[in-house]
PyMOL commands that place a pseudoatom at each C-alpha (Angstrom):
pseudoatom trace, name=CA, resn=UNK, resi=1, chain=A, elem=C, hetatm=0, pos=[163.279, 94.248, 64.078]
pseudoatom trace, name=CA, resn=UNK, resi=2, chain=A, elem=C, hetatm=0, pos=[166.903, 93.938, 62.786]
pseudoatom trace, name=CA, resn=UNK, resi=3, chain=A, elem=C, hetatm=0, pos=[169.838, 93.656, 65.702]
pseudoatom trace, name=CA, resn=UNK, resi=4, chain=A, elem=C, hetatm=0, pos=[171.870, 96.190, 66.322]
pseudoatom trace, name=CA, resn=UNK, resi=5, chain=A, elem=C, hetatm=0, pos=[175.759, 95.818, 66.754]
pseudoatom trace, name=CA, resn=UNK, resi=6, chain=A, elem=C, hetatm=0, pos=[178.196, 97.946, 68.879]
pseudoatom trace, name=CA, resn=UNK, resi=7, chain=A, elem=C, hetatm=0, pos=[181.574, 98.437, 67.517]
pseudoatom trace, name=CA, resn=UNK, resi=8, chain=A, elem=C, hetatm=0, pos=[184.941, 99.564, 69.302]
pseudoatom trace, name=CA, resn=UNK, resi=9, chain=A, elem=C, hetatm=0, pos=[186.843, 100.713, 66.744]
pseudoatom trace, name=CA, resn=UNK, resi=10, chain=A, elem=C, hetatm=0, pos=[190.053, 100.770, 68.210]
pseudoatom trace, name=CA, resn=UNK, resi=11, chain=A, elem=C, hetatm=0, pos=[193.228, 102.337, 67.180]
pseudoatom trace, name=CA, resn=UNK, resi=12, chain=A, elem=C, hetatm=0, pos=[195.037, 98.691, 67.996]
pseudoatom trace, name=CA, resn=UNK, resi=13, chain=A, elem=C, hetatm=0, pos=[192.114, 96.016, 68.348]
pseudoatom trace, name=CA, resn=UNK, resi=14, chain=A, elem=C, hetatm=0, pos=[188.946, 96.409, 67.471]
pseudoatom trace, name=CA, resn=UNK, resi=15, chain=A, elem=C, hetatm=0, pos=[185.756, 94.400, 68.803]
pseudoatom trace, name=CA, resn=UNK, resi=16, chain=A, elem=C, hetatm=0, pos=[182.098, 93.879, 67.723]
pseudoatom trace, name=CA, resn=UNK, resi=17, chain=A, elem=C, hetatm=0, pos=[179.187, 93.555, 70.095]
pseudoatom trace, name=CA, resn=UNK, resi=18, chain=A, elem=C, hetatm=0, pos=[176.071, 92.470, 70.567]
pseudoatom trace, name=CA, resn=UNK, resi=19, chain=A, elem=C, hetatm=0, pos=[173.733, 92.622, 73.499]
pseudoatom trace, name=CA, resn=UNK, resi=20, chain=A, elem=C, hetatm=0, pos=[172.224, 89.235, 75.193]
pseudoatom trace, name=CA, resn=UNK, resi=21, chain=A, elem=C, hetatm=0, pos=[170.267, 89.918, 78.360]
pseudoatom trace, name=CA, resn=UNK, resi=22, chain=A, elem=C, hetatm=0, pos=[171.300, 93.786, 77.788]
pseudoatom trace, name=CA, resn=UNK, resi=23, chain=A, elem=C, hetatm=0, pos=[174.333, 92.960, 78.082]
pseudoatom trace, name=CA, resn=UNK, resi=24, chain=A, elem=C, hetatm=0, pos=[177.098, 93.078, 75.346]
pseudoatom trace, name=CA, resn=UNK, resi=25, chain=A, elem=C, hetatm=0, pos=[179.010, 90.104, 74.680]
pseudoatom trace, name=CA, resn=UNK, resi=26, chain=A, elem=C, hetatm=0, pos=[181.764, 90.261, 72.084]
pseudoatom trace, name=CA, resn=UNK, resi=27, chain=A, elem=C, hetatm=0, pos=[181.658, 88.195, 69.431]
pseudoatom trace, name=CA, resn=UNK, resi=28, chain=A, elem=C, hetatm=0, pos=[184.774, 86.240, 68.383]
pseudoatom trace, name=CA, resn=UNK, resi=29, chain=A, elem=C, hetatm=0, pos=[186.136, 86.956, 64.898]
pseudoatom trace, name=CA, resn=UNK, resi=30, chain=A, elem=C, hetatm=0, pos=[188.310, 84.097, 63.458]
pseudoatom trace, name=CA, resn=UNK, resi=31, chain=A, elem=C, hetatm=0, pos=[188.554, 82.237, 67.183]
pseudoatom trace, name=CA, resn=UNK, resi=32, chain=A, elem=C, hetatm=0, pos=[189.040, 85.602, 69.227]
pseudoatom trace, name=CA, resn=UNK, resi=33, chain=A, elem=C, hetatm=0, pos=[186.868, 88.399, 69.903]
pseudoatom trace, name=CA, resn=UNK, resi=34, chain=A, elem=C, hetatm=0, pos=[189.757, 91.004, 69.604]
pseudoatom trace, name=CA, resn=UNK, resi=35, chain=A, elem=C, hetatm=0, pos=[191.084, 91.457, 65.896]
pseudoatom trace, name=CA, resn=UNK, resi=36, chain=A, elem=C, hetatm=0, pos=[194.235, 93.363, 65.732]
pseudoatom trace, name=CA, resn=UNK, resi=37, chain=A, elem=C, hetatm=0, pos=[193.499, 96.957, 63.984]
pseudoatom trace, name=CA, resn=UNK, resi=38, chain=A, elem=C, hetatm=0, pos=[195.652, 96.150, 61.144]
pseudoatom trace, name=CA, resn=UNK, resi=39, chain=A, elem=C, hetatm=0, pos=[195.275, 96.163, 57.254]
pseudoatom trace, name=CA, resn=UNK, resi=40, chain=A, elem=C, hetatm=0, pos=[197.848, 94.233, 54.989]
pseudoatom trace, name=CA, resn=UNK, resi=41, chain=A, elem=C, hetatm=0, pos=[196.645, 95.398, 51.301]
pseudoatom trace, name=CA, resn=UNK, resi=42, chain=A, elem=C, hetatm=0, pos=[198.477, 92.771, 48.734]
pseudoatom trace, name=CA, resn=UNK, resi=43, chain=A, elem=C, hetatm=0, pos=[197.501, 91.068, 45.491]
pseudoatom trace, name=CA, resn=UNK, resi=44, chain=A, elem=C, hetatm=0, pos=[194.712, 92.866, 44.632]
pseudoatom trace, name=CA, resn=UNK, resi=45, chain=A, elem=C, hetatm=0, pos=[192.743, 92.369, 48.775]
pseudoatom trace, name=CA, resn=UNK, resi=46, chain=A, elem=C, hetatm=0, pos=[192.992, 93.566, 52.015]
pseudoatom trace, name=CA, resn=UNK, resi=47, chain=A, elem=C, hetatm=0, pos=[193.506, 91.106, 54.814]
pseudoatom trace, name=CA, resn=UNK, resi=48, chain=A, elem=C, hetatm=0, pos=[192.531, 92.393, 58.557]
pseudoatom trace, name=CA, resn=UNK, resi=49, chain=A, elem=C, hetatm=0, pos=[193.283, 91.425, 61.655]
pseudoatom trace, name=CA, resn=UNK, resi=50, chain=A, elem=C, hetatm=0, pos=[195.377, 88.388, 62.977]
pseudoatom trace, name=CA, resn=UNK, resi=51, chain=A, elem=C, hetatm=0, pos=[196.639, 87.722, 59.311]
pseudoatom trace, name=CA, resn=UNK, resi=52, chain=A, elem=C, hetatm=0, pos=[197.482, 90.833, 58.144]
pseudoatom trace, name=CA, resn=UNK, resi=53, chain=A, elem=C, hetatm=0, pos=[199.589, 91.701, 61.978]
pseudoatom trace, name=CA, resn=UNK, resi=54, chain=A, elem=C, hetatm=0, pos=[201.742, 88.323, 61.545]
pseudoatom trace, name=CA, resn=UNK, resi=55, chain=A, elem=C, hetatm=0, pos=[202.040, 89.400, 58.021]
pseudoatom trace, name=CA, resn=UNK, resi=56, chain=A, elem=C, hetatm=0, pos=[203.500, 92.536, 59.061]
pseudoatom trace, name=CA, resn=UNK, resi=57, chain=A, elem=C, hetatm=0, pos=[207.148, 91.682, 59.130]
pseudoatom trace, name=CA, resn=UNK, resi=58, chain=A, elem=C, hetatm=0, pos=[207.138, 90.571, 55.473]
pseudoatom trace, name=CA, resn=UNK, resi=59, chain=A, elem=C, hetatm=0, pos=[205.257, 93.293, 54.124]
pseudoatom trace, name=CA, resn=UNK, resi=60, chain=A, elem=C, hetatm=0, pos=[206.113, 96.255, 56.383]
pseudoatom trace, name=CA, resn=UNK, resi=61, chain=A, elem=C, hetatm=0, pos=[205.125, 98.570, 53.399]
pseudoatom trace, name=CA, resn=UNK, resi=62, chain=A, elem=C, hetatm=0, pos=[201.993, 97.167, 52.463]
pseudoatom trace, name=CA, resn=UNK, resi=63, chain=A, elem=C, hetatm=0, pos=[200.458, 97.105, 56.098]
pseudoatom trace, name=CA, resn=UNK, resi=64, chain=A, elem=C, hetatm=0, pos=[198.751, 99.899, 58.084]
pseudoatom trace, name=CA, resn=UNK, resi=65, chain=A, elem=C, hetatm=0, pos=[198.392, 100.275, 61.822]
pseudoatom trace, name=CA, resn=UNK, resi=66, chain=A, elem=C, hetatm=0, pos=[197.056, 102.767, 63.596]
pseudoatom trace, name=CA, resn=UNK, resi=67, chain=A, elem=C, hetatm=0, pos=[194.931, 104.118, 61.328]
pseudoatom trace, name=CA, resn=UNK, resi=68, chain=A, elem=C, hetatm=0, pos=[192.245, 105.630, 63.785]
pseudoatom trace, name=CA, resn=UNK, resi=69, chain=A, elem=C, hetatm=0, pos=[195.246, 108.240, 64.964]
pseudoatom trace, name=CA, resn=UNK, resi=70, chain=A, elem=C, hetatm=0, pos=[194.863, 110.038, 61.501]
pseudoatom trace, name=CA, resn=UNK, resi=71, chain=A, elem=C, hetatm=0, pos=[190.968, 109.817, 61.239]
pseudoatom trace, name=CA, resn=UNK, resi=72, chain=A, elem=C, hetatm=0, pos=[189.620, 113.371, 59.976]
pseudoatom trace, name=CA, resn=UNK, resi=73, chain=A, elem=C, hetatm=0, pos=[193.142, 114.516, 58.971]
pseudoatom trace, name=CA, resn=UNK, resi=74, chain=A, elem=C, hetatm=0, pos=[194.005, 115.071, 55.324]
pseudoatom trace, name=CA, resn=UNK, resi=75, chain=A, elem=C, hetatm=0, pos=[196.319, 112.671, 55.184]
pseudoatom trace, name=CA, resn=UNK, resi=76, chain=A, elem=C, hetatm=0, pos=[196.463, 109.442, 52.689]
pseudoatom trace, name=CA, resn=UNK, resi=77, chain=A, elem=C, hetatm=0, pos=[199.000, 106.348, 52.630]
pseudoatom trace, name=CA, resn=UNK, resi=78, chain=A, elem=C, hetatm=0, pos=[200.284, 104.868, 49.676]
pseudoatom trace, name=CA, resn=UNK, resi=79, chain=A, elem=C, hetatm=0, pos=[200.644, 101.229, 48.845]
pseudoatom trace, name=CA, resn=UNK, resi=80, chain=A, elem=C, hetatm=0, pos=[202.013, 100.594, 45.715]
pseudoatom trace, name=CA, resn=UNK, resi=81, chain=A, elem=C, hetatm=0, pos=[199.476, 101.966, 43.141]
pseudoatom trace, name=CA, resn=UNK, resi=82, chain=A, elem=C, hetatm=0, pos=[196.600, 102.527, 45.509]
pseudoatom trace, name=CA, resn=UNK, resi=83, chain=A, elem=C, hetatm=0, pos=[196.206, 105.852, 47.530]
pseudoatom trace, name=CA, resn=UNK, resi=84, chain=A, elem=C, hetatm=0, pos=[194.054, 105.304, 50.938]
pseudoatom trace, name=CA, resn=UNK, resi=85, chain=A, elem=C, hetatm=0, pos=[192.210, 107.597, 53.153]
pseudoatom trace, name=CA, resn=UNK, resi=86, chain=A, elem=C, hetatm=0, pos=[192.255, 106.512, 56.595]
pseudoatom trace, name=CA, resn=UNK, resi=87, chain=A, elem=C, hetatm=0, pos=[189.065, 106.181, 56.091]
pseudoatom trace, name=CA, resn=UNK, resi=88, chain=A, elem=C, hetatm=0, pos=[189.012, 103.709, 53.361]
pseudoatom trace, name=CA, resn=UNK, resi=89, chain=A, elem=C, hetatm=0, pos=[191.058, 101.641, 55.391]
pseudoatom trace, name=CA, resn=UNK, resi=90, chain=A, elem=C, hetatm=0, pos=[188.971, 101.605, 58.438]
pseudoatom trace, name=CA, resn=UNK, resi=91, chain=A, elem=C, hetatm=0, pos=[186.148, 100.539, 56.123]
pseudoatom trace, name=CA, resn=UNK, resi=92, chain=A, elem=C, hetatm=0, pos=[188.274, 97.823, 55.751]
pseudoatom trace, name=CA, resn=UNK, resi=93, chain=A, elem=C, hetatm=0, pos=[188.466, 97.240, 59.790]
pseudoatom trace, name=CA, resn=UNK, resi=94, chain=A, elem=C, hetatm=0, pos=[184.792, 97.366, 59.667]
pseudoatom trace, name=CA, resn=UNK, resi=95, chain=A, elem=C, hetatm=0, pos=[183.964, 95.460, 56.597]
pseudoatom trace, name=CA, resn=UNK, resi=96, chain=A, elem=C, hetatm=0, pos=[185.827, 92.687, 58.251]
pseudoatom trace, name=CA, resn=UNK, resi=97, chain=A, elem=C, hetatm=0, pos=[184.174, 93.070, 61.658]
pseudoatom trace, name=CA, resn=UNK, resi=98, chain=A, elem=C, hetatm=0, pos=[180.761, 92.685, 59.817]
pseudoatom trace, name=CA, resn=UNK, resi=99, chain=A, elem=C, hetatm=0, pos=[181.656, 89.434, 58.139]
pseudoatom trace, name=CA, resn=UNK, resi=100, chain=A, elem=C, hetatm=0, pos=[183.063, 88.063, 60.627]
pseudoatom trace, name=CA, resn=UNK, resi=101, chain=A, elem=C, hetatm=0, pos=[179.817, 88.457, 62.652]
pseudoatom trace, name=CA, resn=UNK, resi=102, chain=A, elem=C, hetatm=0, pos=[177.815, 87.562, 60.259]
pseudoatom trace, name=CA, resn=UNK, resi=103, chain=A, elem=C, hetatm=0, pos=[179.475, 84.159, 59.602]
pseudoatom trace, name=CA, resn=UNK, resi=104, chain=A, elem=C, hetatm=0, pos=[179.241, 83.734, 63.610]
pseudoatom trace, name=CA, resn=UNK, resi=105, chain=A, elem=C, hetatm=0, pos=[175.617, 84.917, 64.296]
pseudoatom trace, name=CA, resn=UNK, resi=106, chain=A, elem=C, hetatm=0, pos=[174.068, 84.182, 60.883]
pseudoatom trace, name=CA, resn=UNK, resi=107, chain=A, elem=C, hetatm=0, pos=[172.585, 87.947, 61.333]
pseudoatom trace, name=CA, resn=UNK, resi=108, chain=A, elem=C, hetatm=0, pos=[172.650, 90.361, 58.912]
pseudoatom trace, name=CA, resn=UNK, resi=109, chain=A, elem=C, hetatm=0, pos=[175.121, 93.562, 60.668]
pseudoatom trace, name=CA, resn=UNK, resi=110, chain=A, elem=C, hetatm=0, pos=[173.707, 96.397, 59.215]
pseudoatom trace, name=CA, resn=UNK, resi=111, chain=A, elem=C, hetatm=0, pos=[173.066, 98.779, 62.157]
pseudoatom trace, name=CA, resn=UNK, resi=112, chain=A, elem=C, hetatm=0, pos=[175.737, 99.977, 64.120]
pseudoatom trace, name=CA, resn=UNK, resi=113, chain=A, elem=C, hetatm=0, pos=[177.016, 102.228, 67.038]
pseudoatom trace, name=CA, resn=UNK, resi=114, chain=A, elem=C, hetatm=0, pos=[180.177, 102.997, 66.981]
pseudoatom trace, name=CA, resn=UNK, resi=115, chain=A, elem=C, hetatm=0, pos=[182.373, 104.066, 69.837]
pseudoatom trace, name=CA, resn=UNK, resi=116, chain=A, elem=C, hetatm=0, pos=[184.856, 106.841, 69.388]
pseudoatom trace, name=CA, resn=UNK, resi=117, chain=A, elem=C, hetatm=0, pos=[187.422, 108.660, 71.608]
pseudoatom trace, name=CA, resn=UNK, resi=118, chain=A, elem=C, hetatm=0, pos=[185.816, 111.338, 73.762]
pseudoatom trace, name=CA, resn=UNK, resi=119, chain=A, elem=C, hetatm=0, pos=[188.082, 113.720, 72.499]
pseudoatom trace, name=CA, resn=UNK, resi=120, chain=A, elem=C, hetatm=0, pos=[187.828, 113.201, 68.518]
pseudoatom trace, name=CA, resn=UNK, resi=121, chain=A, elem=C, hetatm=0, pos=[186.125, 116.681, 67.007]
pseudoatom trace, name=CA, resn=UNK, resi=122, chain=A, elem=C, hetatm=0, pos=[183.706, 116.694, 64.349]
pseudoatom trace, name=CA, resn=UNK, resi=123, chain=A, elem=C, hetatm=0, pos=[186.253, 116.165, 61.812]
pseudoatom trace, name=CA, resn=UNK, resi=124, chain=A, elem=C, hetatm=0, pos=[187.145, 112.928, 63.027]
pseudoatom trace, name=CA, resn=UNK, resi=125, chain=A, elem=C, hetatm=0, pos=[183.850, 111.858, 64.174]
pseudoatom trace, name=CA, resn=UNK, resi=126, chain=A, elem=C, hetatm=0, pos=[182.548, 112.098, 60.027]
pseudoatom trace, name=CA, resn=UNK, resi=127, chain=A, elem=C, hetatm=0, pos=[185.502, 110.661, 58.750]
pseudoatom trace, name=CA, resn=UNK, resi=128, chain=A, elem=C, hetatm=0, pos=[184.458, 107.670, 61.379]
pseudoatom trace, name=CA, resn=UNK, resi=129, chain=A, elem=C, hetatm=0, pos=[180.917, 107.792, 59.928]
pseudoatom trace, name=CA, resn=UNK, resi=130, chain=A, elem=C, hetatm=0, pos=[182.275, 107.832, 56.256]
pseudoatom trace, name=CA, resn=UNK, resi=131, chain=A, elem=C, hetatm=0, pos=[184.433, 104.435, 56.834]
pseudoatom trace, name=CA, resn=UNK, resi=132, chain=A, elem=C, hetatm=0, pos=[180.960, 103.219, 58.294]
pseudoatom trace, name=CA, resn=UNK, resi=133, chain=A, elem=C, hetatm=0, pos=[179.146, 104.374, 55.016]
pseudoatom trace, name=CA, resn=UNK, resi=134, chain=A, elem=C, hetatm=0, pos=[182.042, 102.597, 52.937]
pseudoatom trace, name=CA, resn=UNK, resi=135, chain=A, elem=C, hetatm=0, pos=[181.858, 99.346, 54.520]
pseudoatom trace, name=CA, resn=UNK, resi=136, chain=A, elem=C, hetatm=0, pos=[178.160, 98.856, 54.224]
pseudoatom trace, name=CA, resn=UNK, resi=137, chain=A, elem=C, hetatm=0, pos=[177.010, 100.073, 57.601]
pseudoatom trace, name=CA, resn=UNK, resi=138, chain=A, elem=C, hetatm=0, pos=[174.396, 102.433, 58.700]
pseudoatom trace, name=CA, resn=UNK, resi=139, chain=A, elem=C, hetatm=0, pos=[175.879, 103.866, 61.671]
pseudoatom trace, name=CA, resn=UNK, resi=140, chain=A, elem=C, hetatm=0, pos=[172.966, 105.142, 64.097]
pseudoatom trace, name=CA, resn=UNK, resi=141, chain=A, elem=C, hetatm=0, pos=[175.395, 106.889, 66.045]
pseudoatom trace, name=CA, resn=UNK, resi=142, chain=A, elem=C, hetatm=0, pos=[178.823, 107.236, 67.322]
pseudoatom trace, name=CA, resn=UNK, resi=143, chain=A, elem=C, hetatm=0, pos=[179.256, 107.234, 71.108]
pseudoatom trace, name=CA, resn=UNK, resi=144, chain=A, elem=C, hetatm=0, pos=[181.901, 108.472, 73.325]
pseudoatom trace, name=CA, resn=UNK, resi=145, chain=A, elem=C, hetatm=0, pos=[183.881, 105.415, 74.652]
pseudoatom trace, name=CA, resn=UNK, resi=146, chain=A, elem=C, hetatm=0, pos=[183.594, 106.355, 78.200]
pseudoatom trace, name=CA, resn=UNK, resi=147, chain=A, elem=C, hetatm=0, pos=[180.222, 106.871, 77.953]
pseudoatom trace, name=CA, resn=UNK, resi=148, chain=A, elem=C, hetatm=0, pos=[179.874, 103.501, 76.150]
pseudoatom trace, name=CA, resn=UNK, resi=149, chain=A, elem=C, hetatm=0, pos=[182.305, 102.035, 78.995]
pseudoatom trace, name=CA, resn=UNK, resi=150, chain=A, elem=C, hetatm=0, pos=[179.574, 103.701, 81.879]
pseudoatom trace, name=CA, resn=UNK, resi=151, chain=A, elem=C, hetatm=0, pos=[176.607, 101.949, 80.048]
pseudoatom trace, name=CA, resn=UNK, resi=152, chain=A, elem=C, hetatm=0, pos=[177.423, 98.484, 81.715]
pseudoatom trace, name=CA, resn=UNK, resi=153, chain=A, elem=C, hetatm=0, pos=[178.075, 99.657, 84.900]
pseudoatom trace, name=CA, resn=UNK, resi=154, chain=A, elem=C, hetatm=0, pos=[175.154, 98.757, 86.439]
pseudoatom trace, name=CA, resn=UNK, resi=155, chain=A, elem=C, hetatm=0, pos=[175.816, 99.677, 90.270]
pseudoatom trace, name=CA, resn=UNK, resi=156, chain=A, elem=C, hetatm=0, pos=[174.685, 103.039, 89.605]
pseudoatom trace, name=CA, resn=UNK, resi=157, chain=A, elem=C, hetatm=0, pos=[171.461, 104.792, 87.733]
pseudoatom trace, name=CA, resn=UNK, resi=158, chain=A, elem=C, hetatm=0, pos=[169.204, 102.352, 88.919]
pseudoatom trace, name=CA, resn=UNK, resi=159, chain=A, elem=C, hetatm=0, pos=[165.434, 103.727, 88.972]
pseudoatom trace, name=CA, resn=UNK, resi=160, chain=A, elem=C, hetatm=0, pos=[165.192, 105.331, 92.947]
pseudoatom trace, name=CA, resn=UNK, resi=161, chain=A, elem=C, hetatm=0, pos=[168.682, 105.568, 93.856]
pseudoatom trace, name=CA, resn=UNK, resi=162, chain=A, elem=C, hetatm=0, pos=[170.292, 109.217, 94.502]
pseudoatom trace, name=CA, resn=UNK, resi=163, chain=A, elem=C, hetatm=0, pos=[172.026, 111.124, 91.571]
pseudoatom trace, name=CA, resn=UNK, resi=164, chain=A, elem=C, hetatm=0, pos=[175.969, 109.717, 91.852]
pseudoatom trace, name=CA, resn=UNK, resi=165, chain=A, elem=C, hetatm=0, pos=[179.272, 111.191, 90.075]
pseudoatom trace, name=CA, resn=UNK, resi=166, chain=A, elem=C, hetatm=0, pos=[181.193, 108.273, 88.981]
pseudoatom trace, name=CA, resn=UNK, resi=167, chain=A, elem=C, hetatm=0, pos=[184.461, 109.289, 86.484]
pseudoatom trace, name=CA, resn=UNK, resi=168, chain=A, elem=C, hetatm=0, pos=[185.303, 106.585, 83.737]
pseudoatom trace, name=CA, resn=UNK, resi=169, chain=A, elem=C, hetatm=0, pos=[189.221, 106.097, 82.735]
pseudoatom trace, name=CA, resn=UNK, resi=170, chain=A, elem=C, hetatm=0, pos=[188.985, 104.267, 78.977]
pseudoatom trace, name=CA, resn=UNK, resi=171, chain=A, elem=C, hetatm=0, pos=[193.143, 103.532, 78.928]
pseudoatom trace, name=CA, resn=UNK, resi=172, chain=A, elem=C, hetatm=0, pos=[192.708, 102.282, 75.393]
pseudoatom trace, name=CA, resn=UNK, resi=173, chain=A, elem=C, hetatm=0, pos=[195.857, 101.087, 73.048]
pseudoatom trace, name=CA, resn=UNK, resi=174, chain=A, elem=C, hetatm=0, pos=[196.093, 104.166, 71.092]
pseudoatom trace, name=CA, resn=UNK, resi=175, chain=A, elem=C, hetatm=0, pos=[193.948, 106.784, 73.402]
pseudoatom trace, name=CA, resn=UNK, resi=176, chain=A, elem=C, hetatm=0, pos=[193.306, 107.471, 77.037]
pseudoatom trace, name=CA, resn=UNK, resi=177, chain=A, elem=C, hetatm=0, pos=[190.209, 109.131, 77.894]
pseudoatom trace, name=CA, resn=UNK, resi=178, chain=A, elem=C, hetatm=0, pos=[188.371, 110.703, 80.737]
pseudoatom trace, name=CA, resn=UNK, resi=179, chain=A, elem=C, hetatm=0, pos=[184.642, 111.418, 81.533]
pseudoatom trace, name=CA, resn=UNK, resi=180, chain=A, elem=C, hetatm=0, pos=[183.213, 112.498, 84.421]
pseudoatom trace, name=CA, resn=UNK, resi=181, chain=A, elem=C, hetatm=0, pos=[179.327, 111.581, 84.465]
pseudoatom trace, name=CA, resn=UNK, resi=182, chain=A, elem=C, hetatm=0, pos=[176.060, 111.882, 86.559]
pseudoatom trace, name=CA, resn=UNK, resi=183, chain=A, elem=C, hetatm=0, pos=[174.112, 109.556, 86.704]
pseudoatom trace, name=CA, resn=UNK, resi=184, chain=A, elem=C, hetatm=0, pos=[170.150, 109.760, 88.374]
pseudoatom trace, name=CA, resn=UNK, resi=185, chain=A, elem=C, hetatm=0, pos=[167.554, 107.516, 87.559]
pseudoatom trace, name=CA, resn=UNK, resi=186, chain=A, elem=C, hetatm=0, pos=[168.742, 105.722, 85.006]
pseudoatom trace, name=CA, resn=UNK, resi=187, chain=A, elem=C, hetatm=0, pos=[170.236, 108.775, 82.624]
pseudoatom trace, name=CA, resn=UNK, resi=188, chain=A, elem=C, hetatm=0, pos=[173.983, 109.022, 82.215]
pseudoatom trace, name=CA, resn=UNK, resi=189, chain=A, elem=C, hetatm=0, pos=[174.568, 113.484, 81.811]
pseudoatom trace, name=CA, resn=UNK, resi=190, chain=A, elem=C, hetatm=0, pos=[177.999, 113.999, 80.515]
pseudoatom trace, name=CA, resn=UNK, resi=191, chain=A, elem=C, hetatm=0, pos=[179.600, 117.045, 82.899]
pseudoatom trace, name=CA, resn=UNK, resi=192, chain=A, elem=C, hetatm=0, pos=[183.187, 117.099, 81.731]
pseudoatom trace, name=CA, resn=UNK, resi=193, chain=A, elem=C, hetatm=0, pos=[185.434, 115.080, 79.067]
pseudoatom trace, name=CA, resn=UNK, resi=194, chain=A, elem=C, hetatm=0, pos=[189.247, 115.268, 78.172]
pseudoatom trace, name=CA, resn=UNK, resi=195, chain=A, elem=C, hetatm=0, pos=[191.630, 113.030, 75.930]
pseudoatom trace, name=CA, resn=UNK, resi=196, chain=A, elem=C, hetatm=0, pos=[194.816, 112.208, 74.913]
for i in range(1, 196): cmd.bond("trace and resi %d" % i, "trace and resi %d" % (i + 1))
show_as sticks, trace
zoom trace
């Protein structure tokens, strides 16, 4: 059975997962476990992360930020000759994620959730499975981030204890989400959701 991999696909850092003991642990990416959700497109290859975000002030046009904020828009960027999606360049987020865990795990990544803003509609939730199809990944599903965020909070849920209503604040770089959840025995029922 292959591994699956949880992504955060954040609109300024970005982090890939895996779970040990059912429990994800990041997995660092050039020396850190958060890489910078930047994209630096020059000479012919895109360079993500750490590299292309110190790179930034030299090549202010050639370097994209932010790119999850226009996800499922019709919008593109130019840089020089090349016209990008903002999908195309979170492929490149994405691709790098996957290499980068693969040269720390020795694992293939080929099967992926990724986490998304609870608020993103379904026009940004298939441009977020697109950029997933262009970097190589088969994305089994996207999941809301507060949802992903309740998954490891393990004080509730438990088989036998009563139903509780916990709410989950995700103050991400870009986003800031809120989910209100029940959880009984074990099953996490999303009752309300809101974003900004």
């Amino acid at each position: 059975m292959r591994a699956v991999f949880g992504i955060d696909l954040g609109t300024t850092n970005s982090v890939i997962c895996r779970l040990v003991d059912g429990r994800p642990v990041p997995i660092a990416i050039d020396g850190s476990p958060i890489v910078p959700s930047v994209v630096l497109f020059r000479d012919g290859r895109a360079s993500v992360g750490r590299e292309a975000q110190n790179l930034e002030l030299d090549f202010p046009s050639e370097t994209i930020r932010s790119v999850k904020r226009k996800m499922g828009q019709a919008h593109t960027y130019q840089v020089g000759k090349q016209t990008l999606t903002p999908e195309a360049v979170s492929a490149e987020i994405l691709r790098a994620l996957k290499t980068g865990a693969e040269a720390a795990t020795g694992e293939a990544v080929r099967d992926v959730v990724i986490t998304v803003p609870a608020y993103f509609d379904e026009a940004q939730r298939q441009a977020t499975l697109r950029a997933g199809s262009l970097a190589g990944l088969n994305v089994l599903r996207l999941l809301n981030e507060p949802t992903s965020a309740s998954l490891v909070y393990d004080q509730v849920g438990r088989e036998g204890s009563s139903a509780e209503i916990i709410l989950v604040y995700d103050l991400g770089g870009g986003t800031f989400d809120v989910s209100l959840l029940e959880v009984f025995a074990g099953v996490r029922e999303v009752r309300a959701t809101a974003g900004n």
